[in-house]
Every structure is written in C-alpha cells, then in structure tokens.
C-alpha positions in Angstrom: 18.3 0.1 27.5 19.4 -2.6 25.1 17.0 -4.8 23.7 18.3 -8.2 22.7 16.7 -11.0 20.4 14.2 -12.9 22.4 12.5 -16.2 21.4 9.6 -17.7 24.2 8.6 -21.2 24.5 7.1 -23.5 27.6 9.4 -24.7 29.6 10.8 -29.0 29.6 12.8 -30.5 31.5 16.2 -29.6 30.2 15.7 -26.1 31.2 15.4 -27.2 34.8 19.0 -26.8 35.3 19.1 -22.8 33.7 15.4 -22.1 35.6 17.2 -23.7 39.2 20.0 -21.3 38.8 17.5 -18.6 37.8 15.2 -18.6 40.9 18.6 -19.3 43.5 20.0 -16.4 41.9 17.0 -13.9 41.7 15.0 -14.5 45.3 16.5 -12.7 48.5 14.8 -11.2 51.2 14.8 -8.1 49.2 11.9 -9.2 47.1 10.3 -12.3 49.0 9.3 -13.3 52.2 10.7 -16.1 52.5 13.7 -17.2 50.2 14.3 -19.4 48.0 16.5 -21.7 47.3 16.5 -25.4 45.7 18.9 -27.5 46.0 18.6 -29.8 42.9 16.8 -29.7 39.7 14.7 -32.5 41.0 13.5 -30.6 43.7 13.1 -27.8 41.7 10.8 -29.4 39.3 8.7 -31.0 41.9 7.3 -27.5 42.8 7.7 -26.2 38.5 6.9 -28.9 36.2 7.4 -29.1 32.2 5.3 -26.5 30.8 4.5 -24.5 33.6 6.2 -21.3 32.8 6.9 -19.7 30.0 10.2 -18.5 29.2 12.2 -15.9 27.0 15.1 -17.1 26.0 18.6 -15.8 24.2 19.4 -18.6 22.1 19.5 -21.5 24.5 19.9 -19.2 27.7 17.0 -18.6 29.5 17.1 -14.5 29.9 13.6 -15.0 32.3 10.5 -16.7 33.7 6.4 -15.9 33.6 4.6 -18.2 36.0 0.9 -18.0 37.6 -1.2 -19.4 40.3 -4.8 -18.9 41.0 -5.4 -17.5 43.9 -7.8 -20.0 45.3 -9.8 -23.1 44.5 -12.8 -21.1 44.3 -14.7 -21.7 40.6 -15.4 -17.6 41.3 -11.9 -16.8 41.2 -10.5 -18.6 38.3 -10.6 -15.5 35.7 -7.8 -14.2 38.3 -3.9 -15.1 37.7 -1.5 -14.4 40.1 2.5 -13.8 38.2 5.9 -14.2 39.2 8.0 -12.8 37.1 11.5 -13.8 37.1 14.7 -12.4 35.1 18.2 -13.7 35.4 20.5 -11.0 36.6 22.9 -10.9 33.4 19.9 -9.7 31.3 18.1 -7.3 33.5 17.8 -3.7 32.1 17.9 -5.0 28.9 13.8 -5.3 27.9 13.2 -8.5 28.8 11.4 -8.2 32.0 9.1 -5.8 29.3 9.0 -8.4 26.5 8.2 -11.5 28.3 5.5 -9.5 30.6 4.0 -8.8 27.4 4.1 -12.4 26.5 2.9 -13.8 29.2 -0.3 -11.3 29.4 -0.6 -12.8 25.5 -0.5 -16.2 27.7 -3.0 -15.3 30.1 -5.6 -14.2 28.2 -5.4 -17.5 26.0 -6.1 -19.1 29.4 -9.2 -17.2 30.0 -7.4 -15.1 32.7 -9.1 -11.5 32.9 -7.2 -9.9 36.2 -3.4 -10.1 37.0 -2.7 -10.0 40.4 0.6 -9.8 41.9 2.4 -8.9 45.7 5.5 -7.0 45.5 7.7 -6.3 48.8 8.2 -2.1 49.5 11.5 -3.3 49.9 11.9 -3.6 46.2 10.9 0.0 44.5 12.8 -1.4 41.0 10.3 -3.9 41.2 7.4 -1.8 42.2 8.3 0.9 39.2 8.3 -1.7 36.8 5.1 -2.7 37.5 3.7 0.6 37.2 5.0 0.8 33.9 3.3 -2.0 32.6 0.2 -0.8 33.9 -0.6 -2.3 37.1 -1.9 -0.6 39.9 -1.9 -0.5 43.5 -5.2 -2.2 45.0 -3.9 -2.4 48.6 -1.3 -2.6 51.3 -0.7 -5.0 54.2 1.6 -3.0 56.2 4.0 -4.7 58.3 3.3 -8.0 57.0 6.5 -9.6 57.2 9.1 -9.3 59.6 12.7 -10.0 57.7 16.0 -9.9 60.0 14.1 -7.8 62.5 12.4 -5.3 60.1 8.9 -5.2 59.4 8.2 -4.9 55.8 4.7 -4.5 54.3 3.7 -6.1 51.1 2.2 -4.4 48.4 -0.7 -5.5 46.7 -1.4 -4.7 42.5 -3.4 -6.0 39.5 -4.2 -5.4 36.0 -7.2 -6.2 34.1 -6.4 -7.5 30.9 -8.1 -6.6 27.6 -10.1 -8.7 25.6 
C-alpha cells in the first residue's frame, strides 16, 4: 500500500464539482441500496452543503469524503454519528480511506459524538474488512433487507465507541 501526502479541510463550495464526481463515481448497487447519482453540483449541494464533510485532499484533488447524520431527532441519541465514508477510485488502496477515518473520528469526538454507527451491504466484503480494521464491530444483521435486480441482500449493521 502506498501512502500519499494528505491535507483535510471542510468542504466549500468549489469542491462541489470534485465531491459530485466523487459520490457518481463511488455509489452502485454494490454498496447502497439505492444509487446515487446527481445530476448537477446544485443539486448536489442541496443534499451536502459547505462544511458538511470533511475531506482529505492531494493537493487540490479531493482523494475522499467523511460525512455523518444522527440517527434520529431524539435529544437521547445525539452522542451517536452515523458515517459515510467516501474515497474516489484513483486513490483507493493507497491509505486514505485509513487516514481520513482517523480524521474524521478526531472530528467526531470534537462534536461530542461518542458511538459511530454505520450500515454496510454484504455485498461489499472490501468494505466490510475495512471496517473491521478500524475497529468496528458487528452489532446486527437485517437479512434480506434489500432486494437489488432481483437479489435479496441483507445489510449489515456496525459501530464503534470512540475514546475519550
């Protein structure tokens, strides 16, 4: 594996083009249920505004992308963040996916974020084995929870709980 020189920073505006390429190129039915696929940056940023993600970049190329949700609404669920994690496919196998995980744990514990969660297809064991790597661990399965061109595929359910 080759690590390369990584810099991170929130993301603006101008990186809407880079990050609209990134998630058109990265999301199949392989690894989400549904895909997806924008078809402008303005359309793109309605759904990822300035600042929501965090991004390693290679000089001015944007290698990958750490994003959250909360689960819920619920005030009793707010310690939990749940992470999409999104590398372009020219700089995959090269530590980035490791390096901006870290990052973006670094992130989420500034937040006040205590538990990643995180749903990962079975359809994608490169996924699932990183994910074990850095530490997560299986909490649950919902088998057969999607049905994707006439296969049913269940979805895989893992956290982490973060240090203090």
């Amino acid at each position: 594996m080759t690590t390369i020189n990584l810099t991170y920073r929130f993301s603006n505006r101008y990186d809407f083009p880079q990050l609209t390429e990134l998630e058109n190129l990265v999301w199949n039915t392989e690894n989400t249920p549904a895909e997806i696929r924008y078809t402008s940056t303005e359309e793109y940023a309605q759904h990822c505004p300035e600042g929501s993600q965090l991004l390693a970049l290679s000089g001015d190329r944007v290698c990958g992308a750490f994003s959250y949700r909360i689960p819920t609404h619920l005030e009793s669920n707010q310690h939990v963040a749940e992470l999409a994690l999104a590398i372009h496919p020219d700089f995959q196998g090269q530590g980035v996916a490791l390096a901006l995980m870290k990052e973006g744990e670094e992130w989420m514990k500034r937040l006040g974020k205590s538990k990643l969660s995180l749903r990962v297809m079975a359809t994608n064991p490169r996924a699932i084995r990183f994910y074990e790597k850095c530490e997560f661990i299986r909490q649950g399965v919902l088998v057969n929870e999607f049905c994707i061109n006439g296969q049913y595929v269940d979805d895989i359910m893992m956290y982490k709980m973060l240090d203090d």
